[in-house]
ZAMARGU-4260 file (C-alpha; in steps of 0.2 Angstrom, whole numbers, plus 5000, padded with zeros to 4 digits):
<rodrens>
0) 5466/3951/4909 | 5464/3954/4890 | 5447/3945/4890 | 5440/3954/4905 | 5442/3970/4897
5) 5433/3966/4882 | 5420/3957/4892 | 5418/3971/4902 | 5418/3982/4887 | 5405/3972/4878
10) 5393/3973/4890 | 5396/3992/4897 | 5399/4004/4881 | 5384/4009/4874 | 5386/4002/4857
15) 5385/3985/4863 | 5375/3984/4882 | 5362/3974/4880 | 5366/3968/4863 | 5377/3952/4867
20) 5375/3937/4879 | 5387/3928/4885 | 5386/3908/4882 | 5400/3892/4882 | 5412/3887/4894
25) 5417/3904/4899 | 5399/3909/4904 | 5401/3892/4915 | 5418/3897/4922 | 5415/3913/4926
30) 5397/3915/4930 | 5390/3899/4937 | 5405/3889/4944 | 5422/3893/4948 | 5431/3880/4938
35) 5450/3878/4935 | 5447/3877/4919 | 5455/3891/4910 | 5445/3898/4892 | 5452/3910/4879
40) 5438/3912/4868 | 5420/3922/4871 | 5406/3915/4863 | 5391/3927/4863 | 5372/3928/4855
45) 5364/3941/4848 | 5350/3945/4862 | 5338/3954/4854 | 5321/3944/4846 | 5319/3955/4831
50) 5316/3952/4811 | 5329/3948/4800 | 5329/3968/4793 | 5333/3974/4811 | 5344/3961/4816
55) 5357/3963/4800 | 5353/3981/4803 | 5359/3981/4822 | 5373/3968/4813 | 5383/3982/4805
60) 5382/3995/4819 | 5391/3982/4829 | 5402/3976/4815 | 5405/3994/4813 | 5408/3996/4833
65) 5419/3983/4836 | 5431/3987/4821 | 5434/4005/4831 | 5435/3997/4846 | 5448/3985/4840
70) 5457/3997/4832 | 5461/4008/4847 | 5465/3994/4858 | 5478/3986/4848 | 5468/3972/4839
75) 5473/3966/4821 | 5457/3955/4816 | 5455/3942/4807 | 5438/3935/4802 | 5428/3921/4795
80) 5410/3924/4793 | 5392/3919/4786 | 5376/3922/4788 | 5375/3917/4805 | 5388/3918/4814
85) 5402/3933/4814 | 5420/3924/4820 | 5433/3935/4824 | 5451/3931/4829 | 5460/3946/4839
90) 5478/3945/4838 | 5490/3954/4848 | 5508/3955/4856 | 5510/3950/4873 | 5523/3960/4884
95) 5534/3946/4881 | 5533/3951/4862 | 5527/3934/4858 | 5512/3935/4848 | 5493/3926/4854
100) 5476/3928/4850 | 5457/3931/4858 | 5443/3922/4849 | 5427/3931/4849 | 5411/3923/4840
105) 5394/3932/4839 | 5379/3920/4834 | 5366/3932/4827 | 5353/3914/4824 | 5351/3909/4839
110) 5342/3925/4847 | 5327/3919/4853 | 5331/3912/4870 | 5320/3903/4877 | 5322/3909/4893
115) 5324/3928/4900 | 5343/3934/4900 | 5355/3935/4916 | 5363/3949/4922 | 5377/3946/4935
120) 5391/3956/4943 | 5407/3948/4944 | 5423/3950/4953 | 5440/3951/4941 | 5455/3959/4949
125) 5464/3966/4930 | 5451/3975/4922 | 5456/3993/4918 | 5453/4006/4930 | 5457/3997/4945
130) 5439/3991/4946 | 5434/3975/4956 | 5418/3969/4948 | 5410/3972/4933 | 5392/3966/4925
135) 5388/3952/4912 | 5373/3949/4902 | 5373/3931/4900 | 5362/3916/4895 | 5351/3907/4908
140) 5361/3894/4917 | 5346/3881/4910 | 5348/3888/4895 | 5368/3887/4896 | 5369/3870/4902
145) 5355/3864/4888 | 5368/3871/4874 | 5384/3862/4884 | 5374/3844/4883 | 5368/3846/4867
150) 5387/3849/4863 | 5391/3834/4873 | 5381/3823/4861 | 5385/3832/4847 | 5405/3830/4850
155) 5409/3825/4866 | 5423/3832/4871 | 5435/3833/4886 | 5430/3849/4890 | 5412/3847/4888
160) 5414/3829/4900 | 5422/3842/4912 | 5409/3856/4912 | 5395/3843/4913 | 5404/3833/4929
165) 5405/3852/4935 | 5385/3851/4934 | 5383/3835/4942 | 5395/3837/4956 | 5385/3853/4961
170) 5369/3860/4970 | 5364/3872/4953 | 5349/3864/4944 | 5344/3850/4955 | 5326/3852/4958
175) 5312/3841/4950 | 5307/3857/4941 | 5324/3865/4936 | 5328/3846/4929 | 5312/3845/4920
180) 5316/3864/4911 | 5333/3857/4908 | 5330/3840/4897 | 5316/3853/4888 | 5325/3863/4885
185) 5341/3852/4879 | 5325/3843/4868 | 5320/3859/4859 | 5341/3864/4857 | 5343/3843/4851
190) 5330/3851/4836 | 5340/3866/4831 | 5349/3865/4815 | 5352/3849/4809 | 5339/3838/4799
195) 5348/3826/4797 | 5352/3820/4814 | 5336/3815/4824 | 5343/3804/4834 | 5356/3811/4842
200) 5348/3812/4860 | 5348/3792/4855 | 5366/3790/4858 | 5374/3781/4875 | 5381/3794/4885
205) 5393/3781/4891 | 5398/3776/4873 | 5401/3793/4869 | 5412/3797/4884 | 5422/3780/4882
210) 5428/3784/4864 | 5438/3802/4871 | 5455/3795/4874 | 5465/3802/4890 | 5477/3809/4876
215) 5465/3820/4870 | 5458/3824/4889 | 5480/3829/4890 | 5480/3840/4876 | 5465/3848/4873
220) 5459/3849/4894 | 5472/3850/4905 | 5484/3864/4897 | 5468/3874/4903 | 5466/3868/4921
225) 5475/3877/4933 | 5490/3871/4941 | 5486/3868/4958 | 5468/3858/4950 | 5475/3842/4956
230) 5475/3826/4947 | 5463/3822/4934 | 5453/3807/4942 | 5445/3800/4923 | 5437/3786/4928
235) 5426/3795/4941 | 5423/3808/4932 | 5417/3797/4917 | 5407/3787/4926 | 5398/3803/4935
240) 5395/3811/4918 | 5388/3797/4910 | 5375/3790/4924 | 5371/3811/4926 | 5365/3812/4907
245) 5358/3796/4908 | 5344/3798/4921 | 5343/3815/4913 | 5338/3810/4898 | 5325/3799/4901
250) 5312/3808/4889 | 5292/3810/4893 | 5280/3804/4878 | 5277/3822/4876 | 5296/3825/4873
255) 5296/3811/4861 | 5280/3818/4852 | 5289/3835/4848 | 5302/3828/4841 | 5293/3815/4829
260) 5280/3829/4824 | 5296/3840/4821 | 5303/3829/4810 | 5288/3827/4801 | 5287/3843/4798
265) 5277/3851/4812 | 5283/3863/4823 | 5272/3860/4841 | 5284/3869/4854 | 5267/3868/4866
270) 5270/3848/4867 | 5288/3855/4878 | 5283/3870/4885 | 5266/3878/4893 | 5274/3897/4899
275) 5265/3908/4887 | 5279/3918/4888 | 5291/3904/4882 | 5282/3900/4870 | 5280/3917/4862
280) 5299/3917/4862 | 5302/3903/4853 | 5287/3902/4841 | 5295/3912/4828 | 5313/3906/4831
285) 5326/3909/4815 | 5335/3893/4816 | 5318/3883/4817 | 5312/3891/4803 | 5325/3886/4792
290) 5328/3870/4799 | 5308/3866/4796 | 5309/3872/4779 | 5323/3859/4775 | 5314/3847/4782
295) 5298/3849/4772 | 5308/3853/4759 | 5312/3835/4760 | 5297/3828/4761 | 5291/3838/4747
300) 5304/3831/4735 | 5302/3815/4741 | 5283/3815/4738 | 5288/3823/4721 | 5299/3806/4717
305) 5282/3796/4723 | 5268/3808/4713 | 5261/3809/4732 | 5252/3823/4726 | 5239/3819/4740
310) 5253/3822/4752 | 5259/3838/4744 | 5240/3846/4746 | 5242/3843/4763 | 5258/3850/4764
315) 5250/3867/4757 | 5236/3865/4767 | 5249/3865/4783 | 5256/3882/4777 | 5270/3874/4769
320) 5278/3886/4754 | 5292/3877/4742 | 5307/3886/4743 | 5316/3894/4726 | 5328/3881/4731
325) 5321/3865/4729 | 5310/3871/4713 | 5328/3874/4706 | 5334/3859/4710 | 5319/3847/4704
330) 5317/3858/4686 | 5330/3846/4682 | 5323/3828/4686 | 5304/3833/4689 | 5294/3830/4673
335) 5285/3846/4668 | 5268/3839/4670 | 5273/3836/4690 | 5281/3854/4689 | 5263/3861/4683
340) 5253/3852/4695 | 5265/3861/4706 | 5263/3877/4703 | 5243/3875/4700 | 5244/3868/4719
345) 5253/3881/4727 | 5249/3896/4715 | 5264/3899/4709 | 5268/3912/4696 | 5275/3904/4678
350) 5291/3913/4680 | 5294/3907/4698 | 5312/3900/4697 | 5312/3885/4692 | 5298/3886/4681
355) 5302/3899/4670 | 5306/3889/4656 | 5290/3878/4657 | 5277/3879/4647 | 5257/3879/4654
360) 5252/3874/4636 | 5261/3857/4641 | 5248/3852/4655 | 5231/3852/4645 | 5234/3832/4638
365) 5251/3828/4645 | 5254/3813/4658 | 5243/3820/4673 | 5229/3808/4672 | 5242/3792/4675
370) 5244/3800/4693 | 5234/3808/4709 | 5232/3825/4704 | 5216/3822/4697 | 5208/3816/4710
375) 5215/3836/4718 | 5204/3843/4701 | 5221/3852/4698
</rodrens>
């Protein structure tokens, strides 16, 4: 009852329509299936496709909203927060006096969705008002099911087994086309966020499943199953899950190619996606941004270790900028000849961080003609 209202709310008062999509397993419980499986928490993104400035802008208006809001319904929050994601816990007494809480995470990252949001109306007998339905602004089932399987691989966990044997048992997503949009789109998620695991579409699905013991499936699954759900048949279930991911994920060369090019450093979200419209969703999308900085980031120190400086040229010439960062961090172990050629390469000012405390006088006799820079007339 409690988590109809504030859906309802979040997507109705004008401080936050339009604002917030919902995503997870209550988006697949409520919106595209109707599963037994019960969920107490809302997981929402940020909708709108705007810069930094206007998204932290729009950031505290809601902050500012939902502290109001949760103060005149009887919420006491608790938070945990960072620069991408606001996670709030909502406690309150239930009429039993006991106390329990609604946990409510905003993503304010991942808002460039690849595909255009959902709007649906749903039917909920408890909201206030004595209404019947009420409407939802939600992710795109593709899009909703590409997050859910890159979840699966990236944790595997009994309700994420459930929710995709859900999807396979059903008649949602089953054309050549949808199925095509779906292991795209679970690709370009797959290359959200992490450097540092490539291969995580690499993984046996069956392997994966098999290491979830049925004691975890009892106590983190069925306490949210409704009663009348019937037995658990885990076998099946496994054995359904992991042939469905399996001929899923069967990647095309061109869904190979965007992920070797990505972890090389180059962004190509053409080699998955033709829709112009897509594409100009995603072209600009904050979490790649930042996850191909690291990336060149690492291949910009690791050329530094190897005076590559051939290779760090080129990674100028590819647009790459070193971040603040990682000059900070090789000030320390960088000789200040390499640190010169640097900044000569990129144009960086002498007080950049990082090179502050080098001195230009040091390049005119010192160590660059043992290494490749030369040959860059640097």
């Amino acid at each position: 009852m409690r988590l109809s209202n504030i859906l309802n709310d979040l997507n109705n008062q004008p401080e936050f329509s339009g604002k917030l999509l919902l995503k997870g397993g209550t988006a697949i419980n409520l919106l595209v299936f109707d599963l037994p499986r019960l969920s107490v928490d809302l997981d929402l993104d940020f909708s709108k496709n705007v810069s930094k400035e206007d998204m932290l802008a729009e950031r505290e208006q809601i902050n500012k909203a939902l502290d109001s809001y949760f103060q005149q319904n009887g919420y006491r929050k608790t938070e945990r927060s960072n620069f991408t994601l606001d996670s709030l816990s909502l406690h309150y007494n239930t009429v039993t006096g006991s106390g329990d809480k609604i946990k409510l995470d905003i993503n304010y990252h991942n808002r460039s969705h690849i595909f255009k949001p959902e709007v649906k109306s749903i039917e909920f007998p408890f909201i206030r008002e004595n209404k019947t339905s009420f409407v939802v602004n939600y992710v795109n089932p593709i899009e909703l099911f590409a997050g859910k399987i890159k979840a699966f691989y990236e944790r595997c966990k009994p309700r994420d087994i459930y929710d995709l044997f859900s999807l396979a048992s059903s008649d949602i997503l089953t054309s050549k086309e949808e199925r095509d949009l779906l292991r795209k789109s679970i690709v370009f998620y797959s290359s959200l966020g992490n450097p540092e695991n490539k291969d995580m579409l690499k993984a046996d699905p069956k392997q994966s499943i098999e290491n979830v013991t049925f004691t975890e499936i009892r106590q983190q699954l069925l306490p949210m199953m409704h009663t009348n759900s019937g037995k658990y048949p885990m076998q099946e279930i496994n054995d359904k899950v992991a042939d469905f991911v399996s001929s899923l994920m069967k990647l095309e060369p061109s869904e190979e190619l965007y992920l070797s090019n990505f972890y090389a450093g180059k962004y190509k979200p053409d080699l998955l996606f033709s829709d112009k419209e897509i594409l100009n969703n995603i072209q600009d999308h904050p979490i790649i941004i930042r996850t191909q900085q690291q990336i060149t980031d690492s291949i910009f120190s690791d050329s530094i270790k190897k005076n590559d400086f051939a290779r760090i040229a080129g990674l100028k010439d590819e647009g790459y900028i070193p971040s603040p960062k990682i000059i900070d961090e090789l000030k320390g172990s960088a000789p200040a000849p390499t640190m010169i050629a640097v900044q000569k390469i990129f144009g960086l000012p002498s007080d950049a961080p990082g090179l502050s405390n080098i001195k230009l006088a040091q390049s005119d006799n010192v160590g660059l003609g043992k290494d490749k820079s030369n040959d860059l007339k640097i």
